[in-house]
N, C-alpha and C positions, 0 to 999 in steps of 0.2 A: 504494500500500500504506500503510496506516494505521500508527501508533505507538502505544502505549498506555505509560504510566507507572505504575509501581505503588512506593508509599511506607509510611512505616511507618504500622502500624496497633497502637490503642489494644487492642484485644482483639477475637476474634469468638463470635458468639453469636446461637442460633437454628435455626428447624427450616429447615430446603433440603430443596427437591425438582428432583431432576435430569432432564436428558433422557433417555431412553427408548436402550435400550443398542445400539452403532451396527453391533454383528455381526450383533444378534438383526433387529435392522431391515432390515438389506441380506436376510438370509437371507427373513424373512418375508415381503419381496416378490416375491424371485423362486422361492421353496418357493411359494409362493401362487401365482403364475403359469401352475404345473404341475397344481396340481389342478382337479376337470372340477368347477368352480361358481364361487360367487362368497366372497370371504371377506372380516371387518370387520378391520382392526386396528387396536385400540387402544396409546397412546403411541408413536405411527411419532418415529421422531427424523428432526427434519424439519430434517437439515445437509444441507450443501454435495454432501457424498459420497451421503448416503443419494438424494437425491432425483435426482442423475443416474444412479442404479440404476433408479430409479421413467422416469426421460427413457429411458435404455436400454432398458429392456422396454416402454414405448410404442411406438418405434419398429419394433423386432421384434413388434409385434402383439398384443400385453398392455392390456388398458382397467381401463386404474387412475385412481381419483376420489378428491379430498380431502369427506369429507361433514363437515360441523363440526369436531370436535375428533377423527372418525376417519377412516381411509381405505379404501377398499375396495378390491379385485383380482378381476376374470372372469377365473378361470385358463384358460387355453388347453386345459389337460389334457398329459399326458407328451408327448413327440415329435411336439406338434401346432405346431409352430413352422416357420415355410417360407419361401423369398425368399433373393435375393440382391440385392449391391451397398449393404445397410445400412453406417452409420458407425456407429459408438457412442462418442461423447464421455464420457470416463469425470473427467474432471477430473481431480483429485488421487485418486482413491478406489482406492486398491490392492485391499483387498476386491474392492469390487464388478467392476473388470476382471477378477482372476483367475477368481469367482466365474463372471461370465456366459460366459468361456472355454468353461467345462465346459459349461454349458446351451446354447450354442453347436454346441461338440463333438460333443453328442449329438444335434441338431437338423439337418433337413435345410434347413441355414442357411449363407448365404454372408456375412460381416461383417469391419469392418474396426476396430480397436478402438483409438483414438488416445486422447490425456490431454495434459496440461498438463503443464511444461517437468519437475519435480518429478516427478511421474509416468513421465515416460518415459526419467526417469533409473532407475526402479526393475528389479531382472531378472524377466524374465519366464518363462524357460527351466526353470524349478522346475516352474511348469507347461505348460509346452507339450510337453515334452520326454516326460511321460506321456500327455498325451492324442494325440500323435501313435501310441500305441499301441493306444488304439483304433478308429484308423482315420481321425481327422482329418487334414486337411491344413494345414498352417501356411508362410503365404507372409510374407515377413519376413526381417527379422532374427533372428526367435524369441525374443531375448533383450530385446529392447524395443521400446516402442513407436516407432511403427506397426507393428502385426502383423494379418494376413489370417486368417480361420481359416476353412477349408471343412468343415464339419460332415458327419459319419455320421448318414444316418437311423436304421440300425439298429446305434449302437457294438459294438464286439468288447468281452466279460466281457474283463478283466485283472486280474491278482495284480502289484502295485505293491511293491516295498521301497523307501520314501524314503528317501533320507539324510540328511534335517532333520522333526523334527516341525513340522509347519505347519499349522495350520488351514483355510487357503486352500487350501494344496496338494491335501489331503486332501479338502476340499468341491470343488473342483472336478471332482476325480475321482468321488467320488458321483454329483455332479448329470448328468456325462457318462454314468456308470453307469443312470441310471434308466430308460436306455428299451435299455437291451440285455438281451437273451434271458436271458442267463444273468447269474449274480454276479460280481461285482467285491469285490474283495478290496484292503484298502491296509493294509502292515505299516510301523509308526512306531516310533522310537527310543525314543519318550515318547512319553505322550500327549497331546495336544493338545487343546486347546478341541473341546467339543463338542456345539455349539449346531446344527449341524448334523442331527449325529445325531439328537439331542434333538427336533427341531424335524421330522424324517423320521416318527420315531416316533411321534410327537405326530398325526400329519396319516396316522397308518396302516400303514407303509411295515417291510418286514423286515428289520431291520438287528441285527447284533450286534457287539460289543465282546468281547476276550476277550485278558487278559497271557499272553504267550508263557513259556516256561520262562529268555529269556533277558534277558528284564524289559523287552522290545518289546511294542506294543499290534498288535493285529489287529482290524479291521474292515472288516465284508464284508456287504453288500447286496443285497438278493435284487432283479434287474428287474423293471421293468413292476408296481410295485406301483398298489394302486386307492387315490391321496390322497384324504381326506374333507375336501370343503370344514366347516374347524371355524375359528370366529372366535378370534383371537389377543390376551392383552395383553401388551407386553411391559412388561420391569423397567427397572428406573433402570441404567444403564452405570457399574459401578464401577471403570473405567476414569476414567471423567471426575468422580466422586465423589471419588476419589485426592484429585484438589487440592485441594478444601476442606476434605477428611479431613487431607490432609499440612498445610496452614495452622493447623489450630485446633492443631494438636499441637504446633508449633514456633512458634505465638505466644502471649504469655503470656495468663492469666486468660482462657482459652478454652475455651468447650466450643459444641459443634454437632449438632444431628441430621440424617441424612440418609435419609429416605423409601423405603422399596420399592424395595431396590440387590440388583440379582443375586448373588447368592451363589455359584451355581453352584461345586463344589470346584477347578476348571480354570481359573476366575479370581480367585481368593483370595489368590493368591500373596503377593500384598503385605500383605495385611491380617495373614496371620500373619506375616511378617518386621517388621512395626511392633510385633506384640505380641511376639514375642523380643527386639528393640531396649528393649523398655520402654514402648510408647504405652498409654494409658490409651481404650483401643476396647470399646465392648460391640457383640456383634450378638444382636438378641434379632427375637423376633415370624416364626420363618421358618415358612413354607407354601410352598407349591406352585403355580407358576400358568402355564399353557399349558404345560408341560414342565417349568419352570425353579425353580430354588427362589429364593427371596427373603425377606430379611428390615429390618429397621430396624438402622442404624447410630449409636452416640454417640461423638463422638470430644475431648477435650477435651489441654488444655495438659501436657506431659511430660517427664519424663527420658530422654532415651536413651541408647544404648549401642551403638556401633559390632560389630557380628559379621559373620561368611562368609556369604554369600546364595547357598547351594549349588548348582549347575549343573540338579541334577535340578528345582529351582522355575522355570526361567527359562522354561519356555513358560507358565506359569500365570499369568507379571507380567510379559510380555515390552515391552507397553506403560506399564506403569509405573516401567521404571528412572529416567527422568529425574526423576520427580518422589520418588522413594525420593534418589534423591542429594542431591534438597534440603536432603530429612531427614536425611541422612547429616552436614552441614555442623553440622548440630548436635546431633551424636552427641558423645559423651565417646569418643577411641580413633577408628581404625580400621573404615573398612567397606567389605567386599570384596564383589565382585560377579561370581560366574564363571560362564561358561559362556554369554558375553552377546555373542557375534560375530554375530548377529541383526541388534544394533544398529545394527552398523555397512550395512545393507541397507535401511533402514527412510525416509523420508522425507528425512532424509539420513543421514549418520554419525552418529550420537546419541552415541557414547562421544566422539568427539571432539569434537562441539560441546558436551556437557555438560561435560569437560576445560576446553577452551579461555575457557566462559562462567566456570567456578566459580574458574580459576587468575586473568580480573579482578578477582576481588574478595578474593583472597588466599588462597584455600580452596588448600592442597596436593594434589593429584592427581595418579596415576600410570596409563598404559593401559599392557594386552598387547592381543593382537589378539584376543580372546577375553575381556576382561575389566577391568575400572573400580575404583578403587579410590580412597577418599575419606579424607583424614585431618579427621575432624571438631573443631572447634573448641569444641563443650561448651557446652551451653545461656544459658551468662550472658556471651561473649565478644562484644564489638561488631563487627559485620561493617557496614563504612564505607558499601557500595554507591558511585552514585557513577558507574554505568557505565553504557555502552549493550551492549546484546545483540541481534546480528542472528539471527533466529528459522532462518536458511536457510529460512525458508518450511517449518518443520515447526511444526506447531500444539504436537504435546506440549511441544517446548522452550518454546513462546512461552509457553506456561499455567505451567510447572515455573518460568521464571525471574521470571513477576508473583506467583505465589506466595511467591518466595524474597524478593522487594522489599518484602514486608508486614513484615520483618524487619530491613531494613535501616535505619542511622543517615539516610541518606540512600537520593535514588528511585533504582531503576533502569529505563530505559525498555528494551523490548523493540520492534526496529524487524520489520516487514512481519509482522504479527499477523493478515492477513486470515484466512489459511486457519485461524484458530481456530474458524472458522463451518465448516468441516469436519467437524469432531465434536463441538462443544460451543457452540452457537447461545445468546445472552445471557451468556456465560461474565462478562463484567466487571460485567453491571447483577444476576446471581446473588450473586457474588462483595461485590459490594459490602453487598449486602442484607445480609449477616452480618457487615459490620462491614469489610469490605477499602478500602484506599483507592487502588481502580483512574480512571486519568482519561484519556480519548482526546484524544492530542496529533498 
């Protein structure tokens, strides 16, 4: 495993174009794999995670091609998926296992779905535990990897109430959903990302959305729809736009553009919590493309201000806490963050490794089990650095604390950095391009 050091920097400045956003990617391949043709996509984010999605559906019978700078997919068509005794090495990519769960589920498919150490520490039971309601069979632990899953050729419709909004939860339910008779229904506490959706509807498929009286979401899918092979681009991941967005803001004489970044309202989260903080963000130029709205970002050098990051936002930024607490370290006051026990489910503990990494360098922090909280030190106070940060093999930490090093008197180095190639492939030779002073030790 690699090291990477990051030191203070003079200013950044410049336009960034990011990778290609890593949900709409997992989903586009395997949404692609279901309809009956062939389809192009453009801007695949071509990481660690996405491309053992791409390995995974080879396996199971999917002929996916890289052609220049796009990729293509012969979808199978719905419930054309067959065979037993598959593996599916999923790596690190939590997505993509839950995901092919469900397209699994619904397939007359025998699979075995294993990952790497990180991975099969993650639970798994959020969805197994509904698609055993459609009729799969789960042989296992259920709760982690290695897990078996004997797939339904024709799934049972089911009416789901989660007890977590979850993206994954919820797409994988769909994708099981697609080739049963009747409709599938899944009620959410909130709502949840919905590229799914989006991306169903996009390619044809009957779905609708609709808030309950009791300020739950409902969404319900009609089976057996006819997917139109239609060529895809996807947007920049502003998810992984965070960090160069969160850098330019908490380092001085900075400003940055960043290119064709999803906007989508269900991943915004962060971008208005920086604008209540006080960041100096515009997003202009938005349109519409394959589904998804998108626009252009500026983000430059700020003032901020510590406030409550309300529980109802956290599925919206649920990957961008780490890199909001950066920000928070150089907040004036105070910044709370509730309703973030997610976190603690995620690659690894994220509240506590964000904790334990920011209390090295002196930053005060306090956890509940449900929530973070940062006493910021105020834009002009010297933060020594000075330290090493073990990443646990979660890539957001490792990108949030080379970020936070552009800052410091002194470098901090962030040790086992690989899995940054998991969702943000060139992240230090980007990073650097704007002025960062990242260096592979």
């Amino acid at each position: 495993m690699n090291s990477i050091s990051s030191s203070k920097s003079i200013n950044l400045s410049g336009n960034l174009s990011i990778p290609g956003d890593k949900s709409i990617s997992h989903r586009s391949l395997i949404i692609g794999s279901l309809v009956s043709g062939r389809i192009e996509i453009n801007n695949l984010l071509e990481s660690e995670d996405v491309i053992a999605t791409a390995e995974a559906l080879k396996i199971l019978g999917v002929k996916i091609n890289k052609l220049n700078d796009k990729w293509e997919v012969f979808g199978n068509g719905i419930g054309n998926f067959f065979g037993s005794n598959y593996t599916l090495n999923m790596g690190n990519s939590g997505t993509g296992a839950r995901l092919l769960m469900g397209l699994v589920a619904g397939s007359d498919v025998e699979a075995t779905f294993i990952g790497d150490e990180s991975l099969s520490k993650r639970p798994m039971k959020r969805v197994t535990a509904p698609l055993k309601k459609t009729g799969a069979i789960i042989l296992g632990q259920a709760d982690n990897l290695p897990i078996k899953i004997r797939g339904s050729k024709i799934p049972l419709p089911i009416k789901y109430q989660s007890p977590i909004s979850s993206a994954q939860v919820k797409s994988s339910i769909l994708l099981a959903g697609l080739s049963s008779l009747g409709n599938t229904t899944i009620i959410e506490p909130s709502l949840s990302r919905d590229h799914t959706e989006r991306m169903l509807k996009f390619f044809g498929a009957n779905i609708s959305t609709y808030e309950l009286n009791d300020m739950s979401w409902e969404i319900t899918l009609e089976g057996i729809p006819e997917l139109k092979p239609l060529n895809l681009s996807i947007p920049a991941d502003p998810s992984s736009a965070a960090f160069p967005i969160v850098s330019a803001i908490i380092t001085p004489n900075s400003k940055i553009k960043v290119e064709n970044v999803c906007v989508n309202e269900l991943r915004t989260g962060l971008y208005k919590t920086l604008i209540e903080m006080g960041a100096n963000i515009q997003i202009f130029n938005k349109k519409e493309i394959s589904g998804e709205m998108v626009a252009d970002i500026t983000a430059s050098s700020s003032s901020l201000k510590g406030i409550t990051v309300p529980k109802s936002r956290a599925a919206s930024m649920i990957d961008e806490y780490p890199i909001l607490s950066i920000a928070a370290t150089r907040a004036i006051g105070k910044t709370v963050m509730e309703g973030v026990e997610e976190l603690r489910y995620k690659e690894t503990d994220r509240i506590k490794t964000v904790c334990e990494g920011l209390q090295k360098i002196g930053i005060v922090t306090r956890e509940t089990k449900d929530s973070l909280i940062i006493e910021g030190k105020g834009p002009k106070a010297k933060i020594i650095g000075n330290v090493e940060i073990d990443s646990n093999l979660d890539h957001r930490i490792a990108m949030s604390f080379l970020c936070l090093g552009l800052i410091t008197e002194k470098a901090i180095i962030v040790r086992n950095t690989d899995t940054i190639n998991s969702s943000f492939p060139f992240f230090m030779q980007k990073m650097n391009e704007i002025g960062a002073n990242l260096n592979l030790i």
